[in-house]
C-alpha positions in Angstrom: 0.0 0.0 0.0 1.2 3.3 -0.7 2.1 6.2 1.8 0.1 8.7 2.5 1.1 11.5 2.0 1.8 14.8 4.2 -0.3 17.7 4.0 3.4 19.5 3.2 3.5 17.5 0.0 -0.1 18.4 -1.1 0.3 21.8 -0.5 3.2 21.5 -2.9 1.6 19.6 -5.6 -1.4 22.0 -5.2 0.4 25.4 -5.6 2.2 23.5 -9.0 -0.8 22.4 -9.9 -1.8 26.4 -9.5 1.0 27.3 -11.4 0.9 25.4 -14.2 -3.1 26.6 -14.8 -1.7 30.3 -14.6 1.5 29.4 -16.9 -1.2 28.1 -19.6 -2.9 31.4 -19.2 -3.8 32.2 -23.0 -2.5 35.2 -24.5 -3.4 37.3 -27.2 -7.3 37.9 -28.6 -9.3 36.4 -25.5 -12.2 37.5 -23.6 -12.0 38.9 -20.5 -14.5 36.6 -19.0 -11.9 33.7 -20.0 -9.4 35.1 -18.1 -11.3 36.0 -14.8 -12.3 32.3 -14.9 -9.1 30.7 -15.2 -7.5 33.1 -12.6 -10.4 32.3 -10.5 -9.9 28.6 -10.6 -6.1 29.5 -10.1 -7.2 31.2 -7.3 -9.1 28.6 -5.4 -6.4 25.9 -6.1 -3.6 28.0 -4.6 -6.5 28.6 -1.3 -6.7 24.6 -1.1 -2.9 24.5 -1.2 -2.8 27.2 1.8 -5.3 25.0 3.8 -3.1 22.3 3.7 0.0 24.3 4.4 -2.6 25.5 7.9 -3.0 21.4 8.6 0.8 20.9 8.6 1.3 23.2 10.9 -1.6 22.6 13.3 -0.1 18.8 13.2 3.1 19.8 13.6 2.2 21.9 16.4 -0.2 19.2 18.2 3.1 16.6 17.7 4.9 19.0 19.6 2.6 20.2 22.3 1.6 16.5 23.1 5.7 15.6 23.8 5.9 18.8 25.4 8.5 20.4 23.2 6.7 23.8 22.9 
């Protein structure tokens, strides 16, 4: 079975995911409403990825807290 993976690498894969939908970005002759929707999706993506980024630290932080290292 494969590992699962952290919320670190999500957040990761997420914001390239992000990336690459902006880097596609068309250019040229294209209507504004086009371009508002793909930023928007853009957008949302790179809010999932900064979720995750919020659930590594909050585990991160309960690890800690429950050894006593904070």
């Amino acid at each position: 079975m494969a590992a699962v993976p952290s919320y670190r690498e999500l957040a990761g894969r997420t914001l390239s995911q992000a990336a690459d939908d902006l880097n596609a970005m068309p250019q040229g002759n294209v209507a504004s409403a086009e371009i508002q929707a793909r930023a928007a999706k853009a957008q949302a993506i790179a809010t999932v990825a900064a979720a995750q980024a919020l659930l590594e630290i909050g585990d991160i932080l309960r690890e800690h807290l429950s050894r006593g290292d904070a």
